[in-house]
C-alpha positions in Angstrom: 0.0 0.0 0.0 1.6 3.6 -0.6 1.6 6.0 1.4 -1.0 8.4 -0.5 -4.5 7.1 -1.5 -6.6 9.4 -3.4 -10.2 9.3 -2.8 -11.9 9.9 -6.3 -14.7 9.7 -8.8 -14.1 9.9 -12.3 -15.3 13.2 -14.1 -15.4 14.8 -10.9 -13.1 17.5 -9.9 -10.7 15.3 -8.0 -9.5 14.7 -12.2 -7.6 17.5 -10.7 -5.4 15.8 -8.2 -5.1 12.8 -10.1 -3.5 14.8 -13.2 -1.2 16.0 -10.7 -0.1 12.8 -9.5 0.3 11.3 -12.5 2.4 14.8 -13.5 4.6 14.1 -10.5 5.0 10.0 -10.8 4.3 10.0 -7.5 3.6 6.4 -5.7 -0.3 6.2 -4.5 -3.3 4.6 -4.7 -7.0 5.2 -5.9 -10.1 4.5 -3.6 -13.1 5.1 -6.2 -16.1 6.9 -4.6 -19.4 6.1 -6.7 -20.9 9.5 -5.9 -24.0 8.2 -7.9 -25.0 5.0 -5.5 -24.2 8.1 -2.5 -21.1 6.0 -1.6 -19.6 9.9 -0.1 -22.4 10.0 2.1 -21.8 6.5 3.6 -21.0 6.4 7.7 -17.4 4.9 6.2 -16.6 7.5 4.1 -17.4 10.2 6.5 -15.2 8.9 8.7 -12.6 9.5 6.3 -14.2 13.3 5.0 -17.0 14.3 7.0 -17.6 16.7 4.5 -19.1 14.1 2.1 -17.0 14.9 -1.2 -14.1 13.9 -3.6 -11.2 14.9 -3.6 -10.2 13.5 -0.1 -5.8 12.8 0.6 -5.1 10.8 2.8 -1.3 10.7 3.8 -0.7 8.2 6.4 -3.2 8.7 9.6 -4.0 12.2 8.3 -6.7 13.3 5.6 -6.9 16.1 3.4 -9.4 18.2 1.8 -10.3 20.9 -0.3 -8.8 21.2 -3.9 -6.5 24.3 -3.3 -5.1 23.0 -0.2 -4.2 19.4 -1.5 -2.6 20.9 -4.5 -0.6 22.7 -2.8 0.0 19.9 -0.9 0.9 17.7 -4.0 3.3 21.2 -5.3 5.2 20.8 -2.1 5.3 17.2 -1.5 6.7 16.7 -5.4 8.7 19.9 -5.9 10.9 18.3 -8.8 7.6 18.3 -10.6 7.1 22.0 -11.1 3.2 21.8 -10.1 3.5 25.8 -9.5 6.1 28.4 -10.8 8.8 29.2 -8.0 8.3 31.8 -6.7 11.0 34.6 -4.3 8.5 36.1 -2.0 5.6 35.6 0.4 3.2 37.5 -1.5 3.7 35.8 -4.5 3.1 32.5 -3.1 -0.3 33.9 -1.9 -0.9 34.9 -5.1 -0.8 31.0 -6.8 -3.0 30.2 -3.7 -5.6 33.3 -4.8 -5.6 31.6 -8.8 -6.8 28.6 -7.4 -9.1 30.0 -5.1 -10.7 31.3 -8.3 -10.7 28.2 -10.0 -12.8 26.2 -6.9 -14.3 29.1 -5.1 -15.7 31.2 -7.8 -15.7 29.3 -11.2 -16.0 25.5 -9.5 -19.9 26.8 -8.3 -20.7 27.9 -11.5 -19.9 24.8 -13.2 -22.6 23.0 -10.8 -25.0 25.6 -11.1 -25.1 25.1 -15.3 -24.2 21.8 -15.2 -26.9 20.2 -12.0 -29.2 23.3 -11.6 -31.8 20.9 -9.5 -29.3 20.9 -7.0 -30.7 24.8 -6.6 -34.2 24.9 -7.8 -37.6 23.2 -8.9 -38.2 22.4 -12.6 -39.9 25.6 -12.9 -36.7 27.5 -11.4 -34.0 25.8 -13.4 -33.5 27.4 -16.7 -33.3 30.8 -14.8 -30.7 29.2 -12.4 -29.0 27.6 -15.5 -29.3 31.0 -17.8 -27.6 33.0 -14.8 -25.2 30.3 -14.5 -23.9 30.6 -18.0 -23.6 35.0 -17.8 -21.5 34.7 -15.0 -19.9 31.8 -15.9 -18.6 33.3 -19.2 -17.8 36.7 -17.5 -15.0 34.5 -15.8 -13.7 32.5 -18.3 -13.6 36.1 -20.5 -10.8 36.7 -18.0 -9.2 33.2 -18.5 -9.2 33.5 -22.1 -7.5 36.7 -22.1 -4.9 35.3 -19.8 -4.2 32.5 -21.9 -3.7 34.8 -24.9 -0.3 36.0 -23.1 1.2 32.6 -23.3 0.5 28.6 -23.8 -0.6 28.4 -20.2 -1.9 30.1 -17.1 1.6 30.8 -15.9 2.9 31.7 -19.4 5.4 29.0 -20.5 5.0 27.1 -17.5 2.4 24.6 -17.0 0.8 24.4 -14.1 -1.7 22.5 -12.0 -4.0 25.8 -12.4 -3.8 24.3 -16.0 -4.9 20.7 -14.6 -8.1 22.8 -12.9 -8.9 25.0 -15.8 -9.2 21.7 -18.0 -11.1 20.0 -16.0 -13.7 23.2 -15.7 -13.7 22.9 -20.1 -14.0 19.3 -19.5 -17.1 19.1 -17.3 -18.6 22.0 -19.1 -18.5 19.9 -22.5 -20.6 17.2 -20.7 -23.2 19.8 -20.5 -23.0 20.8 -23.8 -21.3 24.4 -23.0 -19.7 25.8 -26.3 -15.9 26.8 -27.0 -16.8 29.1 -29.9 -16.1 32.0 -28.4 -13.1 30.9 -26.2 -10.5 30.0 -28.8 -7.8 30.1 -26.1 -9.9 28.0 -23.9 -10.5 25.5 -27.1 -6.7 25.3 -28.0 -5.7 24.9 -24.3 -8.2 21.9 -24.0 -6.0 20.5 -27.1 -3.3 20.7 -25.7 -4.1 19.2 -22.1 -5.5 16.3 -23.9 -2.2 15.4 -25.3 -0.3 15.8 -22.4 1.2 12.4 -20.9 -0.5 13.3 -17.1 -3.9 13.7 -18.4 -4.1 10.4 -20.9 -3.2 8.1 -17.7 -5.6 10.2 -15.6 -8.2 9.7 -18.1 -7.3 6.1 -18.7 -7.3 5.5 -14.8 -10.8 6.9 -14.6 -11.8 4.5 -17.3 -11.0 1.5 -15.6 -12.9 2.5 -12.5 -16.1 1.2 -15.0 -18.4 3.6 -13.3 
């Protein structure tokens, strides 16, 4: 057994920490969580995250949660991986910590909220939930796009696992049949990620969880 087990369900956002791992070779193992039979709200996985949700990390006796927190996690316990630009000051580092904050605090919501709108509302209520949804979701990812413009990724030059959360935001977006054809940037960096090493065995590993 390794020392890291990753508590996942494919398509979900813990793709996120399981590109990482894959980025870094790291050693660890895969408990799948079938959020569909309600396997996170289970007495045994609660144990394990109280909060009921994937990603969980657990690293010997202690667990993890939260995607910005167990990438940065993942950046620090793999530094030879380059999972975030080096940075020389304090402020800086905040600032990596702020980008993903925006990826799972105010563009992670939205997702749900166009993707699942009766998680917020009654049949009657969802296209508005949906339709509001979709403005704010593509008054972020205006921003995103822009960004990307400057360089191949988020970071410029450098890829980074606020690449590995960005894709996975396309990704589940395209389940719901979101368009790219106003986001060329967003389009080509989707390309891209889909060709990267990291992201085929992260994609292949969800496969064989045959959920």
């Amino acid at each position: 057994m390794s020392e890291i087990t990753l508590f996942a369900m494919p398509g979900s956002c813990s793709r996120v920490s399981l590109i990482l791992l894959e980025e870094a070779k790291a050693k660890y193992d895969i408990h799948w969580v079938n959020l569909m039979k309600a396997e996170h709200k289970s007495a045994g996985f609660k144990q394990i995250n109280p909060k009921s949700k994937v990603p969980a990390l657990a690293v010997e006796s202690q667990v993890l949660t939260e995607n910005p927190m167990i990438i940065k996690y993942i950046s620090e316990r793999f530094p030879e991986a380059n999972l975030l630009p080096k940075v020389d000051s304090g402020l800086a580092e905040y600032q990596q910590i702020s980008d993903l904050c925006f990826c799972s605090s105010t563009i992670h919501p939205l997702v749900t909220r166009f993707c699942i709108p009766a998680f917020f509302a009654d049949e009657n209520g969802m296209p508005s939930v949906k339709a509001k949804a979709l403005e704010a979701l593509m008054d972020s990812l205006a921003w995103v796009e822009q960004r990307l413009a400057a360089g191949n990724w988020w970071y410029g030059e450098q890829w980074s696992a606020v690449d590995a959360y960005i894709f996975w935001i396309i990704s589940r977006l395209q389940r719901c049949e979101f368009s790219l054809a106003t986001l060329p940037n967003l389009a080509y960096h989707t390309e891209k990620m889909l060709k990267r090493d990291s992201v085929i065995n992260a994609l292949n590993k969800e496969k064989l969880a045959n959920f």
